[in-house]
N, C-alpha and C positions, 0 to 999 in steps of 0.2 A: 153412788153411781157417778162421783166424780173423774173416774180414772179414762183414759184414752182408750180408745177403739182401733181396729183395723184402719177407718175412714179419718180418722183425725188427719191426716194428711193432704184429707179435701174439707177439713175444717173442720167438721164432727166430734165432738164427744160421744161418749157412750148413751146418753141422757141425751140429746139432738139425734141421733140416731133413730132412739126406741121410742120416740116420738113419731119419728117420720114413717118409721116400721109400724105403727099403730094407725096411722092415719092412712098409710098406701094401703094397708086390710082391709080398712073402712067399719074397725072394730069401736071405733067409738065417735059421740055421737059431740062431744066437746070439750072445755076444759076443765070441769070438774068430771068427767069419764076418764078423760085421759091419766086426770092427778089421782084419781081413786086406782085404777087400773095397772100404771105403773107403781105406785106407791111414792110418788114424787107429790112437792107442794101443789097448788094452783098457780102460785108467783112462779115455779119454777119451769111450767107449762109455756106459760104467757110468754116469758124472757125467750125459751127453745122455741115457738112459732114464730118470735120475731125474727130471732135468726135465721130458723127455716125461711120464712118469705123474702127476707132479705136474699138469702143466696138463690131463690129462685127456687128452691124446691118445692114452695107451695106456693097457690094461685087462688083469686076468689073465686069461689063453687060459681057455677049458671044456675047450676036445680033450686040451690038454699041460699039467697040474696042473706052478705053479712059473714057466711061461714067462709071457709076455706078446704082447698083439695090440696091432696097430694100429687106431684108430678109424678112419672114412672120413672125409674131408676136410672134407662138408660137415655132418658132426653134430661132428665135432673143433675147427672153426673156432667154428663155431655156439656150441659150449661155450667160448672160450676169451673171444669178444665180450660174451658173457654175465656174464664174469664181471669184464669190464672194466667192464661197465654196474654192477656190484654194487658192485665195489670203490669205483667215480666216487660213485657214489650215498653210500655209507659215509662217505667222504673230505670227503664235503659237511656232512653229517649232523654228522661229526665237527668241523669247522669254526663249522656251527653255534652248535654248544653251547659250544664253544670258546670263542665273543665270548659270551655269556651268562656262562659262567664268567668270562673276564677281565672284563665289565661290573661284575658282583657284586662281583670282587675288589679292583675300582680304587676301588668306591662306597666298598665295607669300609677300605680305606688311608685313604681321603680325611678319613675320621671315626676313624681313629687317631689315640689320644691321645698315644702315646710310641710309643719304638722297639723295643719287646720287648710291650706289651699293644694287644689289640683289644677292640671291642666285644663280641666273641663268646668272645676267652678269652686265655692266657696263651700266647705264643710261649715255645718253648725250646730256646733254640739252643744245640747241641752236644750230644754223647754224656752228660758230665756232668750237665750241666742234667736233661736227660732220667731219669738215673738216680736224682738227688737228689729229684725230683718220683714218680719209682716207689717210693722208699723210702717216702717221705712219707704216700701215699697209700695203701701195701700196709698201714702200721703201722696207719690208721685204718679197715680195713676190717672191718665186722660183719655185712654180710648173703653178698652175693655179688660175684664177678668174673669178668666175659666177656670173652673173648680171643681173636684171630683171628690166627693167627701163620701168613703166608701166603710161599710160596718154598721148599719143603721145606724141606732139611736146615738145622738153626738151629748158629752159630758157638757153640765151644764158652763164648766170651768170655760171648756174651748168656746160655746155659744154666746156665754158673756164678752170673754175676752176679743172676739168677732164682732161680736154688734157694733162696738162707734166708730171702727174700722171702716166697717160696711157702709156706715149709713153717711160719712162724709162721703166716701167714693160718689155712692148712689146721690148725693142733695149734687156732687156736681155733673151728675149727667153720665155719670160714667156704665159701660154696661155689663151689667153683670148674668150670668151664665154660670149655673150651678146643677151637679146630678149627683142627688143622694142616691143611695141605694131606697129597693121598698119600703122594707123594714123600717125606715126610718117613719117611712107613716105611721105606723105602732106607739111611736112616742110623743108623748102629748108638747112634751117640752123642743123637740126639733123639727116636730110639724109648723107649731106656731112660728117659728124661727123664719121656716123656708117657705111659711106665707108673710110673712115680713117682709120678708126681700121682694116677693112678687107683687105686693100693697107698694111698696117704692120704685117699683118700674123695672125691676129684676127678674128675672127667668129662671125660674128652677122644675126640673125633671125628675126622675128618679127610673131607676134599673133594675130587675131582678139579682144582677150580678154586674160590678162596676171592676174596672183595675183599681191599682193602687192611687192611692192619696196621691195629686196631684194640685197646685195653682200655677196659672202661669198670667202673667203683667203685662199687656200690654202687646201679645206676640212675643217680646223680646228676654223676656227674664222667666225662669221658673224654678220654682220648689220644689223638691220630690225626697221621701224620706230616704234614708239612707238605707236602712232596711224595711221592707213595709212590713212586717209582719212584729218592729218594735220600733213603734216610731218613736219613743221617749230614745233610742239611741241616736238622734240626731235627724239633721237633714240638707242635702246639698242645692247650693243656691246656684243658677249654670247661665250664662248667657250666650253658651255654643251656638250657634243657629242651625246646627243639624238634631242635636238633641232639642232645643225647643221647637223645631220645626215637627220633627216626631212625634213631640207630645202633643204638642195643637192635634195634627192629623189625628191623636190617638183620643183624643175629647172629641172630635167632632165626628170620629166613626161611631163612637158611645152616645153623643147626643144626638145622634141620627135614630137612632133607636131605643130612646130613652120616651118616657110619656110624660108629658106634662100634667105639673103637680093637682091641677082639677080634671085628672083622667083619673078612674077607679082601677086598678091594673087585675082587680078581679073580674071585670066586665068585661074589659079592653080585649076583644077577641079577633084575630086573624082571619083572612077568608078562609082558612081551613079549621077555623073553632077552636084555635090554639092561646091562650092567655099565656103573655108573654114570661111570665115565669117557669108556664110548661115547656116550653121552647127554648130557655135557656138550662131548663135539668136537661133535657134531652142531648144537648151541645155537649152540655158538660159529662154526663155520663159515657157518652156517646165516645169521648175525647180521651176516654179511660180511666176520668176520678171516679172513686166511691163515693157511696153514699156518704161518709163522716167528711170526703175533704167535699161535695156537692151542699153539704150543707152548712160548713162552715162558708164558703165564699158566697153562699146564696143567702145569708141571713136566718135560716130558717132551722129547726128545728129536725133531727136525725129522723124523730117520728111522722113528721109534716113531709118530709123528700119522700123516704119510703110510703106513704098513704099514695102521694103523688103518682110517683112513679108505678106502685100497683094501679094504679086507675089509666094513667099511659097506657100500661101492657095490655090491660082489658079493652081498652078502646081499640088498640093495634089488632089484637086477636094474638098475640102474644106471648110467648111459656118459657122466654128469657130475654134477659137486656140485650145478651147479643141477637136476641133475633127482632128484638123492639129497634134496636139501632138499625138494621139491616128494611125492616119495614116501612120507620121515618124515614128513613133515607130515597127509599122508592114513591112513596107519596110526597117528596120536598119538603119535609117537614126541618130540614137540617139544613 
C-alpha cells in the first residue's frame, strides 16, 4: 500500500489516505482496529496519524479524552491548501531576500581588498583563529559583554575554553550579559556554566528561540559567525558602528524578553496563560515555518512542537493552524 493516490498532491499516500477514510466513518475504535482492519502494521498506523495530525486532518476527540477525530474533508482539504498557499508565499518571500542578501554580498567581495579582510571587518577562519581573537578581545574588556549563545546544550570543548576568559573579565568588574536558548536548561553541564557566571556577578537569561550566535565587546567590537548555521566555517570580527549598533539593538530586544536563569519558563506564564515558548511556536508557525524548521530553531523536539501546537489548537477551539493564527491573532496572542 505503498504506491500514490489521487491526493498525493495534498501530501497523501494511499496508506494516509485509508487511514483517514477509516477514521472520518468512525469504523474503528484505535490503532490496533485500524492495523488489523486495513492489514497494515501498528507502527505503520502510528507514523500515518502522526502525519494525519500534523497536516491538520485530525484533531483531539471532546467525547474520548487522549483519542483523536477526524476532520471532514472539505475544512481538512481546505486547511491543507491553505497551507500550501502560506508556505508558496514564505518560499518566495524567502527567495526574495535571499537575492538581496547575495546582491549585498557579491557588492561586499567585489570591494574586498584581501582574502581574509572586508570593508566591514575581519574574516576568521577556523576554530583557532576564532579563539585567538576571544582571547584578545576578553583581555581588553572594561565595561561590558553581550552574548547570545543560541542551540541549547553548549560542547563541553567551547565551556572549557570560556571559562578563564570569563572569569578574568568578571574578577575585574566587567559586565556580563548572557541568553542561552531554554534547552540549554536540559543540560547539566551548561546549566552549571551559566550559574557560574551568575555566582560571579554575571547575568544570564535564556529564550524559547534566540538569533544567531552573537558577542559583542564593549558596544564597539563584535563577532558573528560567518554562516550560522556552520559556524566551524569561520567568523567575522566588525567594528562598523552601524552593524554593531544593530546587533546591540538586536540583544537587547532578545533580552527584553528573555527570563531570567532562576525563572521556571514552564511556570513563567502571561496574563493570557501563555508560557513563553507557546508564544514563540505560535510566532513562529504563524510566520509560515513548519513544524521540522519550528523545531529545530526552538530546540525542541519534532514530537514536543506538534503535542504543543495540538494543545494551542484545542485551547483556541481550533481545526487548523491557519485558523489558530487567525485566532491568536484576535485575542493578542501574536
Amino acid at each position: 500500500m505503498n504506491d500514490t493516490s489521487g491526493l498525493e498532491i495534498l501530501g497523501l499516500d494511499r496508506t494516509q489516505e485509508a487511514v483517514y477514510r477509516s477514521l472520518l466513518a468512525g469504523s474503528a475504535e484505535g490503532v490496533e482496529d485500524l492495523a488489523s482492519r486495513l492489514g497494515i502494521s501498528t507502527g505503520d498506523v502510528g507514523a500515518c496519524l502522526e502525519h494525519l495530525l500534523d497536516m491538520g486532518l485530525l484533531q483531539p476527540s471532546r467525547d474520548r479524552s487522549g483519542t483523536l477525530r477526524a476532520v471532514s474533508p472539505e475544512i481538512g482539504f481546505d486547511i491543507i491548501l491553505h497551507r500550501h498557499e502560506a508556505e508558496l508565499l514564505h518560499r518566495q518571500r524567502q527567495i526574495s531576500l535571499g537575492r538581496e542578501i547575495a546582491a549585498r554580498t557579491v557588492a561586499a567581495l567585489a570591494r574586498e581588498p584581501g582574502p581574509a579582510d572586508t570593508e566591514v571587518g575581519e574574516r576568521l577562519i577556523g576554530l583557532d583563529a576564532i579563539q585567538r581573537r576571544l582571547e584578545t578581545l576578553t583581555r581588553g574588556l572594561r565595561g561590558e559583554c553581550l552574548a547570545i549563545e543560541p542551540g541549547g546544550a553548549q560542547s563541553q570543548a567551547s565551556l572549557d575554553a570560556a571559562r578563564p576568559l570569563d572569569e578574568s573579565a568578571l574578577d575585574r568588574g566587567v559586565r556580563f550579559l548572557t541568553i542561552y536558548q531554554d534547552t540549554a536548561r536540559n543540560d547539566p553541564a551548561t546549566l552549571a556554566h551559566a550559574r557560574w557566571i551568575n555566582d560571579r556577578g554575571g547575568q544570564v537569561r535564556t529564550s524559547p528561540a534566540t538569533p544567531p550566535r552573537l558577542i559583542v565587546f564593549d558596544r564597539r567590537t563584535a563577532i558573528v559567525p560567518i554562516d550560522p548555521s556552520h559556524t566551524r566555517k569561520g567568523a567575522l570580527c566588525t567594528t562598523a558602528p552601524g552593524i554593531v549598533a544593530a546587533l546591540v539593538a538586536l540583544f537587547e530586544q532578545t533580552w527584553e524578553n528573555a527570563l531570567p536563569l532562576d525563572t521556571d519558563p514552564r511556570v513563567d506564564r502571561d496574563a493570557e496563560g501563555l508560557a513563553s515558548a507557546e508564544r514563540s511556536l505560535l510566532r513562529l508557525l504563524a510566520a509560515g515555518m513548519t513544524d521540522e524548521a519550528a523545531s529545530k530553531r526552538l530546540g525542541l523536539s519534532l514530537r514536543t512542537v506538534r503535542r504543543q501546537m495540538a494543545a494551542l489548537m484545542e485551547r483556541l477551539d481550533a481545526t487548523s493552524r491557519f485558523e489558530a493564527g487567525l485566532k491568536a491573532g484576535r485575542r493578542g496572542w501574536l
